[in-house]
N, CA, C and O atoms as a GROMACS GRO file, in nm:
protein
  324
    1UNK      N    1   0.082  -0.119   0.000
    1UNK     CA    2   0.000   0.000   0.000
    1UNK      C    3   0.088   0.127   0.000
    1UNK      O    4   0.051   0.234  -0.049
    2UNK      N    5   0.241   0.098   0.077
    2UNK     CA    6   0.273   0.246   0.073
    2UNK      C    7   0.371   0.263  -0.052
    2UNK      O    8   0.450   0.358  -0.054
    3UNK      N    9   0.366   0.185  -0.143
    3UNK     CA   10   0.418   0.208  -0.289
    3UNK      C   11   0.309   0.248  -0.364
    3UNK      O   12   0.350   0.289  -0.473
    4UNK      N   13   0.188   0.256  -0.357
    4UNK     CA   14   0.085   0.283  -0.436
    4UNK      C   15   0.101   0.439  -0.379
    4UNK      O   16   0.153   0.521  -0.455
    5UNK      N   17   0.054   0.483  -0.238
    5UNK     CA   18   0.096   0.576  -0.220
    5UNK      C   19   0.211   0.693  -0.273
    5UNK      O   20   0.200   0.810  -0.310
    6UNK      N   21   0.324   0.605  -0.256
    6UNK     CA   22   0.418   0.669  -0.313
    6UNK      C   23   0.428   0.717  -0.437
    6UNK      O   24   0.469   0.827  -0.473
    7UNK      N   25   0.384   0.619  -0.507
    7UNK     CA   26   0.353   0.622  -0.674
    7UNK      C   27   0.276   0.758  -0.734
    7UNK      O   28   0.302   0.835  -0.827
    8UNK      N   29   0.164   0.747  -0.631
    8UNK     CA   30   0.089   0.867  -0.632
    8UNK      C   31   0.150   0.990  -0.637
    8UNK      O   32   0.148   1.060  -0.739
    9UNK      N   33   0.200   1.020  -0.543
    9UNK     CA   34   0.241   1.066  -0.521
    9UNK      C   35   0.375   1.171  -0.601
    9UNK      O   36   0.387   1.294  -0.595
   10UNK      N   37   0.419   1.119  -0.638
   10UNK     CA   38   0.518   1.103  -0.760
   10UNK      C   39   0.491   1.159  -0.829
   10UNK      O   40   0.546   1.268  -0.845
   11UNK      N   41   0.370   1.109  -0.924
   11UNK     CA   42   0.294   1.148  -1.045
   11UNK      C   43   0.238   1.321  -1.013
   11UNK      O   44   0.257   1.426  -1.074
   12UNK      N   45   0.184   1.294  -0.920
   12UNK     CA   46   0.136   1.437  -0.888
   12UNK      C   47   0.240   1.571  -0.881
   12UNK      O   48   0.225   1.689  -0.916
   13UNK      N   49   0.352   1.496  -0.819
   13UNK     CA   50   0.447   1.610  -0.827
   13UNK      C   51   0.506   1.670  -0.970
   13UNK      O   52   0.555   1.780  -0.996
   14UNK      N   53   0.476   1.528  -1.071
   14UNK     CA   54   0.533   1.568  -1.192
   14UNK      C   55   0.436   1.694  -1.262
   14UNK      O   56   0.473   1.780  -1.342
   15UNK      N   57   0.284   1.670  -1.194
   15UNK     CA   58   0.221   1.711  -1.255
   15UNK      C   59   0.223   1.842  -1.226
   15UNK      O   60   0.198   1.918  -1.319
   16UNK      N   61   0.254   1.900  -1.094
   16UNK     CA   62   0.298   2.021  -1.029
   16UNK      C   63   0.418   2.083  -1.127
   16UNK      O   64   0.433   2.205  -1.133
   17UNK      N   65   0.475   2.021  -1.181
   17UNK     CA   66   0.598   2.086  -1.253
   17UNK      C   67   0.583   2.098  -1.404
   17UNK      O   68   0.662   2.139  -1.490
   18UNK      N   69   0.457   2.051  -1.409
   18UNK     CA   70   0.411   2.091  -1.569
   18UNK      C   71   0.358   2.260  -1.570
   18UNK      O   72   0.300   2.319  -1.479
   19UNK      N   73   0.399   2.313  -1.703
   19UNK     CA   74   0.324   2.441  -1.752
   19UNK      C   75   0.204   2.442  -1.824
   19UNK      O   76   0.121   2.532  -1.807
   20UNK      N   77   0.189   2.353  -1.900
   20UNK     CA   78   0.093   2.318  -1.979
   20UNK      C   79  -0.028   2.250  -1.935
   20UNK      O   80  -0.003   2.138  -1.891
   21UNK      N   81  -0.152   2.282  -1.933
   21UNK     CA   82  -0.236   2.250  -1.856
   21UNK      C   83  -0.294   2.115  -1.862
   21UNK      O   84  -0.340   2.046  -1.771
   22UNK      N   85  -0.279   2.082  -2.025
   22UNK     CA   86  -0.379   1.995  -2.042
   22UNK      C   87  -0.270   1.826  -1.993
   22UNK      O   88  -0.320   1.718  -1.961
   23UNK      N   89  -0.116   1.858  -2.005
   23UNK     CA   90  -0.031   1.849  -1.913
   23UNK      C   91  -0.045   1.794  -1.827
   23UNK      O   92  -0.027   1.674  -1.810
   24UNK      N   93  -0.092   1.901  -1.727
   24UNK     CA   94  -0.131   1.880  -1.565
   24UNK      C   95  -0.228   1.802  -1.565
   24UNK      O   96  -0.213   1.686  -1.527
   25UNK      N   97  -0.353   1.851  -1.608
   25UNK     CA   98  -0.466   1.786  -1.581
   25UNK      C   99  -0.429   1.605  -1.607
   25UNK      O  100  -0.452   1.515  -1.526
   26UNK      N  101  -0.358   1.588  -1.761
   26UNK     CA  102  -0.363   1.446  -1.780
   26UNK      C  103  -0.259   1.344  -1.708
   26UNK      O  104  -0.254   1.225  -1.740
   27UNK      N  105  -0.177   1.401  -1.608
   27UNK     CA  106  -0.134   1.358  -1.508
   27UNK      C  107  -0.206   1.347  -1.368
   27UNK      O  108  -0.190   1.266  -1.276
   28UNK      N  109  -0.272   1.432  -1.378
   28UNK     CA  110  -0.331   1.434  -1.232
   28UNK      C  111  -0.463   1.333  -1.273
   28UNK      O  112  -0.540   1.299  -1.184
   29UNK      N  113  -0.479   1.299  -1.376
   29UNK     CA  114  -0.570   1.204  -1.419
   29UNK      C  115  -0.515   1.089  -1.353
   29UNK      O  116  -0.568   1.025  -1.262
   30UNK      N  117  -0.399   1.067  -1.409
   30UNK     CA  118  -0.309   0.899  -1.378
   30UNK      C  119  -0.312   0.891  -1.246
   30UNK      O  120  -0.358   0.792  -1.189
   31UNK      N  121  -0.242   1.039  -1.156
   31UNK     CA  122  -0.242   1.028  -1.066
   31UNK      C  123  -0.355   0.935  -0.936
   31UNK      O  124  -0.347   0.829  -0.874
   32UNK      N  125  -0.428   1.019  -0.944
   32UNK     CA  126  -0.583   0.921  -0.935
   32UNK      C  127  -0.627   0.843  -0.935
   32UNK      O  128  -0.712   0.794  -0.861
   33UNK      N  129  -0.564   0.801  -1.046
   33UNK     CA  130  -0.628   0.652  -1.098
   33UNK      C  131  -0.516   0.556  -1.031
   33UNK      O  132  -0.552   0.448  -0.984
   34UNK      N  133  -0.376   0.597  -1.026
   34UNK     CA  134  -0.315   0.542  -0.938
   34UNK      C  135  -0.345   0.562  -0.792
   34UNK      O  136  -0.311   0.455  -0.740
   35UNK      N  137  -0.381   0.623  -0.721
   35UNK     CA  138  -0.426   0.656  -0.580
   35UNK      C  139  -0.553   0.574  -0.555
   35UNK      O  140  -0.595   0.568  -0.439
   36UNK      N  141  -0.611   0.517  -0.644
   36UNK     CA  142  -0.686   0.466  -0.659
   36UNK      C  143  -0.709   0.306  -0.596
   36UNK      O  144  -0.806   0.242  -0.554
   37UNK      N  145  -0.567   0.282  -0.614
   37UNK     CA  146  -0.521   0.131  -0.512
   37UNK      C  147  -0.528   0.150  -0.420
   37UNK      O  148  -0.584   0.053  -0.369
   38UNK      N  149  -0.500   0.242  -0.328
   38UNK     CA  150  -0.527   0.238  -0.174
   38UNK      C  151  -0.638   0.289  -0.110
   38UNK      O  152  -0.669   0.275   0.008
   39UNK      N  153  -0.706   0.361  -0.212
   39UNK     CA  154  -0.837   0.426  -0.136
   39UNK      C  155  -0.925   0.438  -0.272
   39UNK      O  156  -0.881   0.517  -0.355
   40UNK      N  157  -1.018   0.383  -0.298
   40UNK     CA  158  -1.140   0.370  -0.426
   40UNK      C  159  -1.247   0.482  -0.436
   40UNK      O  160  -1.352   0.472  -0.499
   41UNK      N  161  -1.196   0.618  -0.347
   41UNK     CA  162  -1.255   0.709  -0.388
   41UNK      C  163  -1.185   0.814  -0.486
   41UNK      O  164  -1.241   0.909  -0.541
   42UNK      N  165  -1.031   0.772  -0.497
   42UNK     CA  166  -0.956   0.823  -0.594
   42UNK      C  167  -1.012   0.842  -0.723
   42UNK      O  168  -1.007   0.940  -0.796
   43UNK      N  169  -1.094   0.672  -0.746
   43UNK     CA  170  -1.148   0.684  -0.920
   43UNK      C  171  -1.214   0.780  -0.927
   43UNK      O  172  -1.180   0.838  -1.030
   44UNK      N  173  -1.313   0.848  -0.862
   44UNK     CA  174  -1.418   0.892  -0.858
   44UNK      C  175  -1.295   1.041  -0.953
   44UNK      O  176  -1.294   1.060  -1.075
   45UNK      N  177  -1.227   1.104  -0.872
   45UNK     CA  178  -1.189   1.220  -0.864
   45UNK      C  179  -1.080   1.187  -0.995
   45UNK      O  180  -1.031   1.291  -1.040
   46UNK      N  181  -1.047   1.093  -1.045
   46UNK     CA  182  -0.942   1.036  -1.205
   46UNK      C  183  -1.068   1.072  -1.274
   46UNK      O  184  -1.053   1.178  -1.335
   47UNK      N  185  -1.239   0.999  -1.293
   47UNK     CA  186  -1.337   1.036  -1.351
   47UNK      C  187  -1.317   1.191  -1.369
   47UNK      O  188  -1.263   1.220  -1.476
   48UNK      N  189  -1.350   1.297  -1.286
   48UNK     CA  190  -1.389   1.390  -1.299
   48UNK      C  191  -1.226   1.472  -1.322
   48UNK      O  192  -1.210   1.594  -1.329
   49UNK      N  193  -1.148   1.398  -1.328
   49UNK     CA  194  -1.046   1.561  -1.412
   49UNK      C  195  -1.015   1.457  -1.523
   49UNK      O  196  -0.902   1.481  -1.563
   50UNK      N  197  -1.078   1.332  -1.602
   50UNK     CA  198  -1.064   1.300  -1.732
   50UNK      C  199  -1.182   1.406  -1.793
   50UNK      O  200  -1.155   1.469  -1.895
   51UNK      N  201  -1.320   1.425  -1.725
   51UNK     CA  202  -1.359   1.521  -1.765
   51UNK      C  203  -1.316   1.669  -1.832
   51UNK      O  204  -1.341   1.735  -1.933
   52UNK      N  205  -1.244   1.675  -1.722
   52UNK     CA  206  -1.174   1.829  -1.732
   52UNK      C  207  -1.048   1.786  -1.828
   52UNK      O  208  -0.967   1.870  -1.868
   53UNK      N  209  -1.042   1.700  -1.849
   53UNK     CA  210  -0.908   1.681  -1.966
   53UNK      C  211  -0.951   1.693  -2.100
   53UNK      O  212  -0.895   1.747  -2.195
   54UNK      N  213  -1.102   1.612  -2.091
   54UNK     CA  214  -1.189   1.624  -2.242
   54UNK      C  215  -1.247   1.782  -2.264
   54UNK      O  216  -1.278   1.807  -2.381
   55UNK      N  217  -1.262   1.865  -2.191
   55UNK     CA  218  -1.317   1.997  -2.169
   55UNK      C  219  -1.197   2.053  -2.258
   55UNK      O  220  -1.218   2.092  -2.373
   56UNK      N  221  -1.056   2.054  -2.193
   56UNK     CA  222  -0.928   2.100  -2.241
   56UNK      C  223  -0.901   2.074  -2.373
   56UNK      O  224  -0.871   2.167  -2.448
   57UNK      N  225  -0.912   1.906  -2.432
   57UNK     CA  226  -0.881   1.918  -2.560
   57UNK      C  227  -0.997   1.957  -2.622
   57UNK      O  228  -0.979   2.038  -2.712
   58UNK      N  229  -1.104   1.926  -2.602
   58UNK     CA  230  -1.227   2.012  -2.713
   58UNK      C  231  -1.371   2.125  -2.645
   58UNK      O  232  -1.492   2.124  -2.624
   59UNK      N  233  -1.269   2.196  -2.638
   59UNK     CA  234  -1.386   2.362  -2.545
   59UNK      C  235  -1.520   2.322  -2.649
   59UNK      O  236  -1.531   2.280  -2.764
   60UNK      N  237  -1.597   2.355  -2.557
   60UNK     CA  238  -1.701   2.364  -2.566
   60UNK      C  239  -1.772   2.285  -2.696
   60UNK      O  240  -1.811   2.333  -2.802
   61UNK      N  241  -1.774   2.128  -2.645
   61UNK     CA  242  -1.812   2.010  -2.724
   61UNK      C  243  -1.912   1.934  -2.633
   61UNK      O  244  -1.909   1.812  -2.649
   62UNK      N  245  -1.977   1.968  -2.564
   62UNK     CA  246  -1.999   1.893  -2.471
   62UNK      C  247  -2.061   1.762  -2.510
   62UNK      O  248  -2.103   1.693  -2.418
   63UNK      N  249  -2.074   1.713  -2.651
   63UNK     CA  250  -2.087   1.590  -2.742
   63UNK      C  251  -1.983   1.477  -2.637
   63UNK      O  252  -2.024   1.383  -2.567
   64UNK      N  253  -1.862   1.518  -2.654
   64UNK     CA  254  -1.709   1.497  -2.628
   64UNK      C  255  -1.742   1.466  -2.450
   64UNK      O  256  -1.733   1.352  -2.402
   65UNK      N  257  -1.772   1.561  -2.386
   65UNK     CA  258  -1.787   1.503  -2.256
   65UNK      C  259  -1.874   1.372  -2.226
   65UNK      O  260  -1.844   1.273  -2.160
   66UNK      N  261  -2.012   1.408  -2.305
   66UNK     CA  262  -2.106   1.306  -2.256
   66UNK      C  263  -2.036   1.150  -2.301
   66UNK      O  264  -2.028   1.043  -2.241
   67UNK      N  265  -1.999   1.188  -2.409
   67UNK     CA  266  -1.949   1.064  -2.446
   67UNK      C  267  -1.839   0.967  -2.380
   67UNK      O  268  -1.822   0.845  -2.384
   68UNK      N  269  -1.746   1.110  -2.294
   68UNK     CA  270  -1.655   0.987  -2.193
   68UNK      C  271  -1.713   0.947  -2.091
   68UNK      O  272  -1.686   0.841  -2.035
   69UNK      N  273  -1.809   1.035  -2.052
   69UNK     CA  274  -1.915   0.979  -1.888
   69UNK      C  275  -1.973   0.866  -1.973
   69UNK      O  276  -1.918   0.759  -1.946
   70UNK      N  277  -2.030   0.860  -2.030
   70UNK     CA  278  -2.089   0.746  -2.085
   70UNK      C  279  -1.966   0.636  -2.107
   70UNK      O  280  -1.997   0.531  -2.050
   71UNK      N  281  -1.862   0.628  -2.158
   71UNK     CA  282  -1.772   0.532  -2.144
   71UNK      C  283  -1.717   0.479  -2.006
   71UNK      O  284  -1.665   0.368  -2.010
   72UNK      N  285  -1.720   0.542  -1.887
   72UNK     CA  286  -1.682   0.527  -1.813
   72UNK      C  287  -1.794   0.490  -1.736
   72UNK      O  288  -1.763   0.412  -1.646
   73UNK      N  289  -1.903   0.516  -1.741
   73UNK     CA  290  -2.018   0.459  -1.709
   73UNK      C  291  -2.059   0.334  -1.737
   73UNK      O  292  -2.123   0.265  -1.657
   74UNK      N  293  -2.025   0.296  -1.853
   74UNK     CA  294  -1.992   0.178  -1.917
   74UNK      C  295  -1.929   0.049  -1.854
   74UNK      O  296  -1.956  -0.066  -1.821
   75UNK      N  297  -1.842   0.129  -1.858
   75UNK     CA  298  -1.679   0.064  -1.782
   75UNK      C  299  -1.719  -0.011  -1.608
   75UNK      O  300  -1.667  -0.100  -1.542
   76UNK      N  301  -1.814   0.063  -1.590
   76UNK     CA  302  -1.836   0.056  -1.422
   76UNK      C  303  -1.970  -0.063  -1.426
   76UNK      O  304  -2.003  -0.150  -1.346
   77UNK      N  305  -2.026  -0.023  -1.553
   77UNK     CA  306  -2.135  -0.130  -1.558
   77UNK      C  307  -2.077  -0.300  -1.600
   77UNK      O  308  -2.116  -0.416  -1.591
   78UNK      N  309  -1.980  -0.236  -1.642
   78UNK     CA  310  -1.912  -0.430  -1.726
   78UNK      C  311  -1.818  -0.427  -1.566
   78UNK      O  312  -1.775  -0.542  -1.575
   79UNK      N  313  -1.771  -0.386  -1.458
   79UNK     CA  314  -1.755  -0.438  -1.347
   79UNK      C  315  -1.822  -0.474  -1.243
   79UNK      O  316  -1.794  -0.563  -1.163
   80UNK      N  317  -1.922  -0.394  -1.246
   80UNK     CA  318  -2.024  -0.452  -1.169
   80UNK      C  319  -2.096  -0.605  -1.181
   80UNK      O  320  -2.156  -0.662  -1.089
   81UNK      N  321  -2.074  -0.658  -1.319
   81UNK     CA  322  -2.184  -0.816  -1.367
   81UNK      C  323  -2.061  -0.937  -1.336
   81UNK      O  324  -2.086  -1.056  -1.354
   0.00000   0.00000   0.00000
């Protein structure tokens, strides 16, 4: 657990040292999703800045958003069966 941590951890800092936003955001995505091993409310918060990552590459598409909530919605439904 405290390598998942760490891992996290890591990532995030890289993401702190990015200029570029979409950059940041798509690290702090991983990040998350890695933080995600030790505590499963991480996904939740990887979900919502992949959001904000799809926002970044296509402003104002919101086609583009629904469509990753819906994939990831998806995703949660083929783990659940």
């Amino acid at each position: 657990m405290h390598e998942v941590r760490q891992a996290g951890f890591a990532i995030h800092k890289v993401a702190r040292a990015q200029t570029d936003e979409l950059l940041t955001v798509t690290f702090r995505v991983i990040g998350q999703a890695v933080a995600s091993g030790h505590m499963k409310e991480h996904g939740m918060v990887a979900s919502d800045y992949a959001i904000k990552l799809i926002n970044l590459m296509y402003p104002c598409d919101m086609s583009k958003v629904i469509e990753e909530r819906q994939w990831q919605l998806s995703k949660l439904d083929e783990l659940s069966q």
